[in-house]
C-alpha positions in Angstrom: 4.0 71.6 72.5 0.6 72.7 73.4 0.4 74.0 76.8 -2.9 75.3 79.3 -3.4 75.2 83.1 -6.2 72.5 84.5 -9.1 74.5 86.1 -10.6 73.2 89.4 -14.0 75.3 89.6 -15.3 76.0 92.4 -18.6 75.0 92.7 -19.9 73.7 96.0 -18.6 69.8 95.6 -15.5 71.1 94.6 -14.9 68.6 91.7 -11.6 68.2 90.2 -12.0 68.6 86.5 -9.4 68.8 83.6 -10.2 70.3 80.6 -6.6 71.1 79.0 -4.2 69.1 77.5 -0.2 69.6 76.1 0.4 67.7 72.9 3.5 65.3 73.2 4.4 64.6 69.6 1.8 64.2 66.4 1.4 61.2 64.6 0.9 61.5 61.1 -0.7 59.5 58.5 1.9 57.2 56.7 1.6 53.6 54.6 -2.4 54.3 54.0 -2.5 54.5 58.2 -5.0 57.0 58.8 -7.7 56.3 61.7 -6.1 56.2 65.0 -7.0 53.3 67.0 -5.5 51.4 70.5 -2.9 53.5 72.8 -1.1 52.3 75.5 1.2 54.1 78.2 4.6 52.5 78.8 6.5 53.7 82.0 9.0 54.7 79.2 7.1 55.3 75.8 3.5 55.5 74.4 2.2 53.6 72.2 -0.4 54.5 69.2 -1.8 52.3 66.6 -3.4 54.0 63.0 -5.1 51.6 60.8 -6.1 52.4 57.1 -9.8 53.3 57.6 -12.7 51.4 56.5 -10.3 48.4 55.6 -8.8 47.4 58.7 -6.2 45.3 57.2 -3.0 47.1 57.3 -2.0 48.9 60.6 1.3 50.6 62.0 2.7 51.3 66.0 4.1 54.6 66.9 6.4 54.9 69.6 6.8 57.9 71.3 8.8 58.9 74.3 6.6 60.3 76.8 9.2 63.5 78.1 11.1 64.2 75.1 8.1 63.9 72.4 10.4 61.7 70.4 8.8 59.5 67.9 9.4 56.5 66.2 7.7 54.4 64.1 7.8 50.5 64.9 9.3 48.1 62.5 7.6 44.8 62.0 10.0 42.4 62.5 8.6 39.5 60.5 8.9 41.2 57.2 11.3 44.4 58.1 8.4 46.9 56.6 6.4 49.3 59.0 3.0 47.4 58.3 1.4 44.4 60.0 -1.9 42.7 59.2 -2.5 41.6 62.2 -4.4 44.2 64.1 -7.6 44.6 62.6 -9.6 47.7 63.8 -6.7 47.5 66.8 -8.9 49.2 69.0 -7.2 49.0 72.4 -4.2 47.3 73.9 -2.2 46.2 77.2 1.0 45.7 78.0 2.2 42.3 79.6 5.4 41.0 80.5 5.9 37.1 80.2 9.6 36.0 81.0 11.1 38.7 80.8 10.1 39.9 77.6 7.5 42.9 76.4 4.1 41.4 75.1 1.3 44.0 74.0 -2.5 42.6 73.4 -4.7 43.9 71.0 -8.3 43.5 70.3 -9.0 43.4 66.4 -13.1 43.3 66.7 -12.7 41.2 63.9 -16.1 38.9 63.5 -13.5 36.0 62.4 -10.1 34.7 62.8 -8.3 36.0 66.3 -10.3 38.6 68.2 -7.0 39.3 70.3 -3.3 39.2 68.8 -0.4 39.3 71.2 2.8 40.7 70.0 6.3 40.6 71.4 8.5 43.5 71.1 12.1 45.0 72.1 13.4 48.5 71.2 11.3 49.6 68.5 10.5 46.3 66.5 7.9 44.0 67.5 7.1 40.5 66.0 3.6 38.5 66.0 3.9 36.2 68.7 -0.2 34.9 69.7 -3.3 34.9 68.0 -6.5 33.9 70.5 -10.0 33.5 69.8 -12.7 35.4 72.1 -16.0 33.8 73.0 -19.5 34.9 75.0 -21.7 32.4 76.1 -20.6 30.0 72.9 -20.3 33.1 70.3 -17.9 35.0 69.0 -17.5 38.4 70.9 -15.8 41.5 69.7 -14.6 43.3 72.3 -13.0 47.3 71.9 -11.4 47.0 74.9 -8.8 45.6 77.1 -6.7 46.0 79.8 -4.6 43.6 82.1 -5.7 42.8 85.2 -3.2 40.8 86.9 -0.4 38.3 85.9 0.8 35.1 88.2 3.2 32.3 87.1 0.6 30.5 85.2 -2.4 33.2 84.5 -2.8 36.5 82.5 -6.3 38.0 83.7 -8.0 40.3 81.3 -11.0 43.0 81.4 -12.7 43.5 78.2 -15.0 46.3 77.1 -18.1 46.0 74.7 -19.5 49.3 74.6 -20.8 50.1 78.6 -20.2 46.3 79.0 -17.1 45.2 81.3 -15.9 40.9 81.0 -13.7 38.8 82.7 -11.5 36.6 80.7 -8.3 35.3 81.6 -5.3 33.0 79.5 -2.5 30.8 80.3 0.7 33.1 80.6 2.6 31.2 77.5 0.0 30.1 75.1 0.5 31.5 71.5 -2.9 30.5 70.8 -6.4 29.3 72.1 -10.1 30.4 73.3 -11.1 32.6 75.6 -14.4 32.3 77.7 -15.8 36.1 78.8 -18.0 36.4 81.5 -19.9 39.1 82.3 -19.3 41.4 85.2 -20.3 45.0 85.4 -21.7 47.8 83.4 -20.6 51.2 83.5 -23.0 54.1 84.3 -22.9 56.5 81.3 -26.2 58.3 81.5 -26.6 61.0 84.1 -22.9 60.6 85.2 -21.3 64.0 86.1 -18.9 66.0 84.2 -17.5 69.1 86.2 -20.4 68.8 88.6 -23.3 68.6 85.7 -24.7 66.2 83.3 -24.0 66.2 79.8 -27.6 66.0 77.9 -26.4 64.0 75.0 -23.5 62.2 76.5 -25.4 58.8 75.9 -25.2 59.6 71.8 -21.1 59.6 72.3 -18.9 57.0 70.7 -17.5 54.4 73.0 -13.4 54.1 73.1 -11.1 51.8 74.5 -10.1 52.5 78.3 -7.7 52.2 81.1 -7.7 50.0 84.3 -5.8 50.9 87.1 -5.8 47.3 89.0 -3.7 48.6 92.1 -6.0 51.4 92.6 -9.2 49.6 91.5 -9.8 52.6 89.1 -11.0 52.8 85.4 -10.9 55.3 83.2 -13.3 55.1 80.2 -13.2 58.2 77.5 -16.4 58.9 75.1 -15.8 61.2 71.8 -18.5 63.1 69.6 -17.2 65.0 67.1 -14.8 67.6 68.5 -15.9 66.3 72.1 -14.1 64.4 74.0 -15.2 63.0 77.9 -13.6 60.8 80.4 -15.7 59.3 82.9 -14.3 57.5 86.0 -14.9 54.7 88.0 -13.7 53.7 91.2 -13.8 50.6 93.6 -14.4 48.3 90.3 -12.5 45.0 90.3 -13.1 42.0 88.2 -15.4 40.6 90.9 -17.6 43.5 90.6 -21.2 43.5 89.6 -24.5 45.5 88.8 -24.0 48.8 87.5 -20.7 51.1 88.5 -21.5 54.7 89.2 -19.6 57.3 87.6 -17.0 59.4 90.2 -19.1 62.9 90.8 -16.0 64.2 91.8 -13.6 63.6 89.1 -13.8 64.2 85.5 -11.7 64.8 82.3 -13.1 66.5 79.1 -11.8 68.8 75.8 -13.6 71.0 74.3 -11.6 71.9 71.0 -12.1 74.9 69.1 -9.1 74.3 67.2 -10.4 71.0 65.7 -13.3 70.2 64.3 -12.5 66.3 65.1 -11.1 65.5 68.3 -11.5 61.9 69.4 -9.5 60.7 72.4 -9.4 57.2 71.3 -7.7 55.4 74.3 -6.2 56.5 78.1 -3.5 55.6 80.2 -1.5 56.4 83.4 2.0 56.4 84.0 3.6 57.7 86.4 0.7 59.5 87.6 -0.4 61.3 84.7 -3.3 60.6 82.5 -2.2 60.3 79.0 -4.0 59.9 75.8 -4.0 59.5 71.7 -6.3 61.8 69.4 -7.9 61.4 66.7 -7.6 65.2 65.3 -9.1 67.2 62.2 -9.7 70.4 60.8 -9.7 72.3 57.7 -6.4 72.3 57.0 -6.3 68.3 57.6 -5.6 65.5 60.2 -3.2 66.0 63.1 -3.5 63.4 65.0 -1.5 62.9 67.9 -0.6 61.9 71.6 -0.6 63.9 74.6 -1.0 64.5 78.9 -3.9 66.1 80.4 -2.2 69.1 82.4 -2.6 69.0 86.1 -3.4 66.1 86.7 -1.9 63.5 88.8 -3.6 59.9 89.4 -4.0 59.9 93.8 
């Protein structure tokens, strides 16, 4: 593992800001799976998809335990291979529960066919089990992002991401199929936000990722990447009810700096058990090494 201490500078608003990281386990290019993509964290296991770059038809899951590093990669059920072609660009995903039974959610920012796939899983194999169709204002709409909201007896409710762009858009718990309707909500501020107490002059030129909703807390976490940057802005007080433009936290912020790597995308966030972890995409002479990891220090208040 990689280890560092978190730094807290002191500067006069005393802003809590992260800036190292300890690598949990890699995740290595295998069946043409190179780009990493969606991540999720499991109050178990995290969960990392790769695609095969500049395709976007063949994808695979790693599942890796989150204290022990180990990994495994996911077996799709349907066909008893490590593949799916399911997932698209695959990338960002939730976890949902629905009777019992793990679900994750994907977006595929596919312009046709399903925008969001739902698959069922147990242990280490999964099986397709939903395909749903994502529409804005009577067109198609491509989300990267997505993260639960809430679940009742009859309702899954979503938030979607389109670049600073947050939607609503909720399901019926069981369907395997249908349309959903976004709405719009909020925006998130990216420009002039605050990043260990000062701006970042080209953050507005960063890539856009997936990102992380804590609904209990009314928290999201939203990571941007630029070649071996990677920032993660917060947001706080942000529900689905929300609207205008949300301010980024001045007083919390996450970012790596690599000098390792001369690629180092965070690609998607998540909390579990109070700590903030993420999946990388990760380059350098010597080649990828890609992986999934915990920003030290931190714990989620």
């Amino acid at each position: 593992m990689v280890l560092g201490f978190a730094i807290l500078p002191a500067n006069a608003a005393q802003a809590a800001y992260y800036n190292t990281y300890t690598t949990i386990a890699s995740t290595p290019n295998t069946s043409c799976c190179t780009g990493v993509q969606g991540f999720v964290a499991g109050s178990t296991y995290l969960y990392s998809i790769k695609n095969r770059t500049n395709h976007d038809d063949t994808s695979v899951i790693y599942r890796v335990h989150k204290t022990t590093g180990a990994r495994v990669l996911m077996t799709n059920g349907t066909n008893n291979t490590s593949t799916n072609p399911w997932l698209g660009h695959g990338n960002d995903m939730t976890i949902v529960d629905i009777d019992g039974q793990h679900h994750m959610f994907v977006v595929t920012m596919k312009a046709t066919g399903a925008q969001l796939v739902r698959l069922r899983y147990e242990g280490t194999t999964y099986y397709h089990a939903g395909s749903y169709q994502l529409r804005l204002n009577g067109a198609v709409a491509t989300p990267s992002g997505v993260h639960r909201v809430s679940v009742t007896s009859t309702t899954i409710t979503f938030m979607f991401k389109s670049g600073r762009t947050i939607y609503n858009g909720s399901l019926p718990l069981r369907a395997s199929s249908g349309t959903i309707e976004l709405t719009n909500a909020f925006k998130l501020q990216v420009d002039g936000a605050l990043v260990n107490g000062a701006t970042v002059p080209d953050l507005g030129t960063f890539t856009n990722q997936g990102f992380f909703y804590d609904a209990p807390k009314k928290v999201l976490y939203y990571p941007l990447t630029k070649e071996n940057r990677s920032i993660v802005l917060v947001y706080r007080n942000v529900s689905p009810t929300t609207t205008g433009t949300a301010p980024a936290a001045t007083d919390l912020s996450f970012r790596i700096t690599s000098s390792a790597y001369t690629l180092f995308e965070i690609e998607g966030v998540g909390i579990s058990d109070g700590k903030l972890y993420f999946n990388t995409n990760r380059a350098n002479s010597s080649g990828a090494h890609d992986g999934v990891h915990v920003f030290n220090g931190y714990v989620a208040a």
